[in-house]
N, C-alpha and C positions, 0 to 999 in steps of 0.2 A: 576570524574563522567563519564567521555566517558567511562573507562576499567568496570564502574559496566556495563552499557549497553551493550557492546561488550559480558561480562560474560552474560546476558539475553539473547541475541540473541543468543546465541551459545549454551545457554538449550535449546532453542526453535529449532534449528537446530538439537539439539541430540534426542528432540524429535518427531519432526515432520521430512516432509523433504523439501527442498530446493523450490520443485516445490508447493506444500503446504502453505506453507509462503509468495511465492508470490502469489498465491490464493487469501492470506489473503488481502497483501497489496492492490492488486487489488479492492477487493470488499471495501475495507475504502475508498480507493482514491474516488470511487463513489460515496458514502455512505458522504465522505465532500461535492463533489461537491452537490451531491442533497441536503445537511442542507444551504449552501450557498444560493443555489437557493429559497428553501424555506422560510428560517428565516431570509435571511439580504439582500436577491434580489439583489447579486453582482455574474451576470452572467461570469463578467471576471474572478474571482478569479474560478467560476464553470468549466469554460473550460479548463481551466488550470488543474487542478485537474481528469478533464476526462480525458485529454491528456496523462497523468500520470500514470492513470488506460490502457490507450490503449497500452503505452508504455511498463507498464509491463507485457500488457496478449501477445507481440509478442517475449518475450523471452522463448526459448528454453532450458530447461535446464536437463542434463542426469546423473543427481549426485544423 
């Protein structure tokens, strides 16, 4: 199961790019924390999730 996902992500890399993807992951990470907050009111698991999204909007990437 892991090698089909590695084979997913690495269409998704050939087709998009690198800094893109993390775009992506970025705006989900968010996008859990705020249904967290919303729908099951467990702030911890929301901060958590921000953190995630904050962490991946401070990398740098030149590929």
């Amino acid at each position: 199961m892991q090698k089909e996902y590695m084979e997913i992500l690495e269409r998704l890399l050939d087709q998009l790019t690198l800094s893109a993807i993390l775009e992506l992951l970025e705006r989900i990470c968010h996008k859990k924390a705020e249904n967290l907050r919303t729908h099951w009111q467990d702030e911890t698991s929301a901060k958590l999730w921000d953190k995630a999204a904050r962490q991946i909007e401070q990398i740098n990437v030149d590929v």
